[in-house]
C-alpha positions in Angstrom: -156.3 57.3 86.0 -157.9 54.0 87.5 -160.2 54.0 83.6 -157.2 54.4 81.8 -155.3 51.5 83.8 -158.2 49.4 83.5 -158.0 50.1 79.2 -154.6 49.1 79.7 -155.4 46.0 81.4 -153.5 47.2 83.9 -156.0 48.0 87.0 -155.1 44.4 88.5 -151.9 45.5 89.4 -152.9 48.0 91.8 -154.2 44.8 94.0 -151.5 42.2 92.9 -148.8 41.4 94.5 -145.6 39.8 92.9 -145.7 35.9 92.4 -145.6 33.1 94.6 -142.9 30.7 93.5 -145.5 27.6 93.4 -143.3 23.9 94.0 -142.6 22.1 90.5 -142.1 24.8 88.3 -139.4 24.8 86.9 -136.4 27.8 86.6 -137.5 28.7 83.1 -141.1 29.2 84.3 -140.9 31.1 87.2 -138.4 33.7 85.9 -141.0 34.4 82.9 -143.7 34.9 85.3 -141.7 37.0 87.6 -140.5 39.4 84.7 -143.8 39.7 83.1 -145.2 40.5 86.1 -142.2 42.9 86.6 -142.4 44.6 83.4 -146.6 44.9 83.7 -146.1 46.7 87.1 -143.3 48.7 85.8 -145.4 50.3 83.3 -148.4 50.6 85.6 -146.4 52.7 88.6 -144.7 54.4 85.5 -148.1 55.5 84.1 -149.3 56.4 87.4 -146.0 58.8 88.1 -146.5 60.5 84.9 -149.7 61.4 85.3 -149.0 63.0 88.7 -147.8 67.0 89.2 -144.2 67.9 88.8 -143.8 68.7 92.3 -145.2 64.9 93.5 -143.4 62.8 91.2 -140.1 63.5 93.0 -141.8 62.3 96.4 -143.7 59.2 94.8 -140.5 57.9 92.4 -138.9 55.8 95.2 -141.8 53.6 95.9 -141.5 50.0 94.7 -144.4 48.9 93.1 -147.9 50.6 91.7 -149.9 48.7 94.4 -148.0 50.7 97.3 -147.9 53.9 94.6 -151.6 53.9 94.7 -152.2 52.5 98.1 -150.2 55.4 99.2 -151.9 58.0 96.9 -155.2 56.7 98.3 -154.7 57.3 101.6 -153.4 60.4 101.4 -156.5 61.9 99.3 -159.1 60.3 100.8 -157.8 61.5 104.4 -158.3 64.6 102.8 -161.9 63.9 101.2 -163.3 63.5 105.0 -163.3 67.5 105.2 -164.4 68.1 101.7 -167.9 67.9 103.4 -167.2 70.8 105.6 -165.3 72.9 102.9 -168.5 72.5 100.5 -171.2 73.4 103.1 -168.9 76.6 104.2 -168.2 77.8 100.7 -172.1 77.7 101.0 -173.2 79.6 104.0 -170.1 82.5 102.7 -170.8 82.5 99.1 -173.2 86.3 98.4 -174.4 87.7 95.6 -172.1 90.9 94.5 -173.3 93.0 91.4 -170.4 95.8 90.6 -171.8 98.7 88.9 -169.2 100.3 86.0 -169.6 103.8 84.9 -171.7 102.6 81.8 -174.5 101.5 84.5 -174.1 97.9 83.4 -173.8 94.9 85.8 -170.1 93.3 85.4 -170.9 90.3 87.1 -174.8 89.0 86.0 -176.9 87.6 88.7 -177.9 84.8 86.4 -174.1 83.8 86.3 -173.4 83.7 90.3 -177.0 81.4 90.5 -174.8 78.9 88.2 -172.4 79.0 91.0 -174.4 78.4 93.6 -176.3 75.4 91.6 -172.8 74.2 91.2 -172.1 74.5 95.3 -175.8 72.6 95.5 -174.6 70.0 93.3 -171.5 69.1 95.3 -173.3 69.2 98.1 -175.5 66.7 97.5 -173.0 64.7 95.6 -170.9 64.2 98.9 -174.3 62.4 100.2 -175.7 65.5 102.1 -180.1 66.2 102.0 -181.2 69.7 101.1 -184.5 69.5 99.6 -185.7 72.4 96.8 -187.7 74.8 99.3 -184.0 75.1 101.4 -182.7 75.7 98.3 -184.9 78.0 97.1 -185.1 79.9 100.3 -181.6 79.7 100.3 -180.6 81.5 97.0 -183.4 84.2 97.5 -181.6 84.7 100.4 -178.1 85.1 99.1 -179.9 87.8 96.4 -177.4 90.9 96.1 -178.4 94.3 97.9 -179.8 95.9 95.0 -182.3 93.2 94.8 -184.2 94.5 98.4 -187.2 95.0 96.7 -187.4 92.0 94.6 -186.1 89.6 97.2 -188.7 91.2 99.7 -191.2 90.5 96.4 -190.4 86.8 97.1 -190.1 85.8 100.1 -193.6 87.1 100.7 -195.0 84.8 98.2 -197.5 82.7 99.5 -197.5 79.9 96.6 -194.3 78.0 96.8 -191.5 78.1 94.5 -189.7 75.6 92.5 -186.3 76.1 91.6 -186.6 76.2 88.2 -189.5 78.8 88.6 -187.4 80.9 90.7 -184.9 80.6 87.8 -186.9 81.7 85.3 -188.3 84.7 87.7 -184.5 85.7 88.4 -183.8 85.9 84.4 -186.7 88.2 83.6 -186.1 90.7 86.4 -182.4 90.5 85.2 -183.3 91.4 81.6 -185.9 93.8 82.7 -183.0 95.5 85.2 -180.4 95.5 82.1 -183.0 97.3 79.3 -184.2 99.8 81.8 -180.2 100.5 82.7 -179.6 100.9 79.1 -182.6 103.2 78.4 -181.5 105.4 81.2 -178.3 105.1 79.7 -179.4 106.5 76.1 -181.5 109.4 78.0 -178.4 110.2 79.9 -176.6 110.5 76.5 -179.3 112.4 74.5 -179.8 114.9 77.5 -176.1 115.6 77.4 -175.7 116.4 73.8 -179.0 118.9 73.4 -177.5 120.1 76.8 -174.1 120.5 74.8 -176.1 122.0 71.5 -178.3 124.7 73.6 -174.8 126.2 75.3 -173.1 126.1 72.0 -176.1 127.6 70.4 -176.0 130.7 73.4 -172.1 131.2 72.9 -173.2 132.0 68.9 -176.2 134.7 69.9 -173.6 136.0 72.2 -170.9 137.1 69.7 -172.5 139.4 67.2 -174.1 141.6 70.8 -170.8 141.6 72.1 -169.0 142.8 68.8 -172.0 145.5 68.3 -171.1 146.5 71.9 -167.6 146.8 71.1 -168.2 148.6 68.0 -170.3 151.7 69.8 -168.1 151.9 72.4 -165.0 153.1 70.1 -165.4 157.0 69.2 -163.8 158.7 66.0 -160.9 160.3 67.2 -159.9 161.8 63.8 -160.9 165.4 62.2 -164.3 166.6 59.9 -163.0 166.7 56.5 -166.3 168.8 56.3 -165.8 171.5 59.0 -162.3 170.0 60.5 -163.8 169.9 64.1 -162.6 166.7 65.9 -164.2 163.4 67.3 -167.3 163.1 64.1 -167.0 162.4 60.5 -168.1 163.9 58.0 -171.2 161.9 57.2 -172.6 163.3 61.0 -171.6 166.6 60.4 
């Protein structure tokens, strides 16, 4: 808001009070200062409400001028910014790695991805004047490394040689890749043990028939008459 203003040429009203009547000017004068400096803050405080919520321009619409407009949004907001410190540094110390496994043995939620986060956190951190140097860091998002990464966090932190950040970030994205192939090869094997598993039962269920049907067959006697010697229960080609 305060850049566009100052495009405006408008920022000097956030500061500026209305004019003094100064002795010997005359009517004409002081009533075109007063509405030009009228109609300059008018469209200052006017630009300044309209570029505020919904919700806040009804409680900001009744103040006189865009000096006491911003002097008022100031103070409210930058009361506010002294516990933006604490805020940041908790959202640190809570924020933990989570990888949700799916059914298709893919991660949902990369590691790489949550490390962007936490630069981000790092970043406001240090924007808001505090000192963390790179070995806290570093230590820091090991640390914060999901569950699944036990063995490769252990891997780490036992490293003598000190890391750099951009090392570890580089370390983190191969594991990652290597952790993503070997999920989708396990996947594939899943998938190719399940369909010879499928073949080979459909395979048995097709050897079966023919044995069960021969079965069947001998187990039905000729109940009729010998058209050879008329005895019951054989044909005529067994007589």
């Amino acid at each position: 808001m305060l850049f566009s203003l100052t495009t405006l040429n408008l920022s000097r009203f956030l500061k500026e009070d209305p004019p003094i009547v100064v002795d010997g000017d005359s009517d004409t004068q002081r009533r075109t200062a007063v509405d030009a400096w009228n109609h300059s803050d008018f469209l200052c405080r006017h630009y300044i409400l309209n570029g505020l919520d919904d919700t806040l321009y009804s409680v900001y619409s009744s103040v006189k001028t865009a000096k006491k407009l911003w002097n008022s949004l100031e103070k409210k907001y930058k009361t506010e910014d002294a516990g933006i410190k604490k805020f940041v540094v908790g959202k640190f110390l809570d924020f933990k790695m989570m990888i949700r496994i799916e059914v298709s043995q893919v991660d949902s939620k990369t590691v790489m991805s949550q490390m962007q986060e936490i630069q981000i956190i790092l970043h406001d951190l240090l924007a808001e004047g505090m000192e963390i140097n790179e070995p806290f860091q570093v230590a820091s998002i090991i640390e914060k490394l999901p569950p699944l990464w036990k063995d490769f966090k252990n891997y780490l932190k036992h490293k003598r040689k000190e890391l750099k950040l951009e090392d570890l970030i580089v370390r983190l994205r191969i594991e990652e890749d290597n952790r993503n192939t070997e999920a989708k090869s396990h996947k594939k094997m899943m998938e190719t043990e399940a369909k010879a598993n499928l073949t080979e039962s459909s395979m048995s269920k097709k050897r079966k028939r023919p044995h069960d049907g021969k079965q069947k067959r001998k187990a039905k006697k000729f109940q009729g008459k010998c058209y050879n010697c008329g005895k019951p229960n054989h044909m005529a080609r067994d007589c």
